[in-house]
C-alpha positions as CSV (number, residue, x, y, z in Angstrom):
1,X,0.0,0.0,0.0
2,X,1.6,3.3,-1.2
3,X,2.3,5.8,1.7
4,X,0.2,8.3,1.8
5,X,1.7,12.3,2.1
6,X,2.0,14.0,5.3
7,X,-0.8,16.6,5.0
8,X,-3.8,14.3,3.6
9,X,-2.8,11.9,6.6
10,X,-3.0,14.9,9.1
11,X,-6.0,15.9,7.3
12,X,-8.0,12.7,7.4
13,X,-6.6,12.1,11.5
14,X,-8.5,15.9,11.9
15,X,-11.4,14.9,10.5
16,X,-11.4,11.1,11.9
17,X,-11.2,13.1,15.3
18,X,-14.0,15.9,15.0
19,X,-16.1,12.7,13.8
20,X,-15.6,10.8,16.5
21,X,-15.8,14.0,19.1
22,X,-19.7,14.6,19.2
23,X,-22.9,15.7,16.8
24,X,-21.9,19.3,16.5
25,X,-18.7,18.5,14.4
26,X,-20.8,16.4,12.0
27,X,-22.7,19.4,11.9
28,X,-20.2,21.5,11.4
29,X,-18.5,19.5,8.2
30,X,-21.9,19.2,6.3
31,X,-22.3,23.1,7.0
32,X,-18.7,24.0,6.0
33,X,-19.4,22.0,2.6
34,X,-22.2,24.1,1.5
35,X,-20.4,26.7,-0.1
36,X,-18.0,24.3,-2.2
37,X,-21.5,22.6,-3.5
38,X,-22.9,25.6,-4.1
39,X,-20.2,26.4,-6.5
40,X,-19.5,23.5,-8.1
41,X,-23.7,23.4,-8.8
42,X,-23.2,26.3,-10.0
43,X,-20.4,26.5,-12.6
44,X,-22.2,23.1,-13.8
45,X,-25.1,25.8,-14.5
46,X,-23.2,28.0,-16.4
47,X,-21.6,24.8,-18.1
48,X,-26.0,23.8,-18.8
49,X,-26.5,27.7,-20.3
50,X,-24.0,26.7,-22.8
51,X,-26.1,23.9,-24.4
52,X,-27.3,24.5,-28.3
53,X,-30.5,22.5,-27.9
54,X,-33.0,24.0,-25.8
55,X,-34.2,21.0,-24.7
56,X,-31.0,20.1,-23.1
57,X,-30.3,23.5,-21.9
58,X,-34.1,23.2,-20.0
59,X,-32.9,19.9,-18.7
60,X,-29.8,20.9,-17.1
61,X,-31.6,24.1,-16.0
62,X,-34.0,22.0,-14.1
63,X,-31.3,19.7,-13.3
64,X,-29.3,22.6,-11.1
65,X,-32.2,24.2,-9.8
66,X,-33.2,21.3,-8.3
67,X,-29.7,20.1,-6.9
68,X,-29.7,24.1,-5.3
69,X,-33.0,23.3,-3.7
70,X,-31.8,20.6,-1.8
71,X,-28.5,22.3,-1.0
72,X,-30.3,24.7,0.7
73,X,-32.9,22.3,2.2
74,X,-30.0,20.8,3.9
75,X,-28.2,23.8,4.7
76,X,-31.2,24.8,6.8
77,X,-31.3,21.5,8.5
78,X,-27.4,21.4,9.6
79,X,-28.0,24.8,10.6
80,X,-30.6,25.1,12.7
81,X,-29.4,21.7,14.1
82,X,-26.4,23.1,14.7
83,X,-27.3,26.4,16.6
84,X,-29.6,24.1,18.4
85,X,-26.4,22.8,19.7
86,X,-24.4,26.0,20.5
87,X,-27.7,27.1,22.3
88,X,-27.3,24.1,24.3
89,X,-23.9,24.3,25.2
90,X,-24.0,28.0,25.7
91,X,-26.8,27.0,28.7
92,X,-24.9,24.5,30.5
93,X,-22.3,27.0,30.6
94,X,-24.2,29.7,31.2
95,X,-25.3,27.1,34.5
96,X,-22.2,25.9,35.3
97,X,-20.9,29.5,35.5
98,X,-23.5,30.8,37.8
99,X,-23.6,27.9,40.2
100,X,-19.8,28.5,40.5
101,X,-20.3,32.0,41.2
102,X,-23.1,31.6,43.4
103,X,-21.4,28.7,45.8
104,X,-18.1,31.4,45.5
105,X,-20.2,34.0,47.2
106,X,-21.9,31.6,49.8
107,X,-17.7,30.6,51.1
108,X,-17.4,34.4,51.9
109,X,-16.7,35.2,55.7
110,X,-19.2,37.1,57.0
111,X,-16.8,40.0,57.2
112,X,-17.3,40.7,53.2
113,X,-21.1,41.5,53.5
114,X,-20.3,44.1,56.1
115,X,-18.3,45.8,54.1
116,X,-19.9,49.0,52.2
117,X,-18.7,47.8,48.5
118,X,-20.0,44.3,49.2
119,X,-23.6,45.0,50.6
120,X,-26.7,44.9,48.6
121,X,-28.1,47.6,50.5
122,X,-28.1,51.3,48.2
């Protein structure tokens, strides 16, 4: 089996890892790819437009339109799915964060609530 060169392994380990790591990074290659479809769907429209026979030329017209209606069908899936995910990351942080702060205030002395700067009084 021929070896295969340095950057394509390190590129396939990358991608072997954020495949392996959780949903979001699934979600995150099929989003990333949208653009590159999107242009090679559409230089194989241009490539349709050039068609003599205007049968052809409807077919591959109808042909592309189709393939960019399900580009963007997915799109919207991966997307939403995916800000689904940052929402629900972003609230077990946001969680995490204010239990932390709230047991970091409870471990005060007593001392630090007498104080002027501390005190929730005006």
């Amino acid at each position: 089996m021929a070896k295969l060169p340095i950057w394509l392994d390190f590129c396939m380990q990358y991608v072997l890892i954020l495949l392996s790591q959780s949903q979001r990074a699934n979600f995150l290659l099929v989003t990333g790819m949208v653009y590159p479809a999107f242009g090679v769907v559409y230089s194989k429209g241009i490539e349709g437009f050039s068609q003599t026979d205007p049968r052809d030329r409807r077919h591959a017209g109808d042909r592309n339109a189709l393939w960019l209606f399900l580009i963007a069908i997915i799109s919207s899936f991966t997307i939403g799915f995916q800000n689904y995910l940052y929402a629900k990351a972003a609230s077990t942080l946001t969680a995490r964060l204010r239990t932390l702060g709230f047991k970091a205030i409870l471990r005060q002395d007593i001392e630090f609530f007498d104080k002027d700067t501390n005190s929730a009084s005006i």
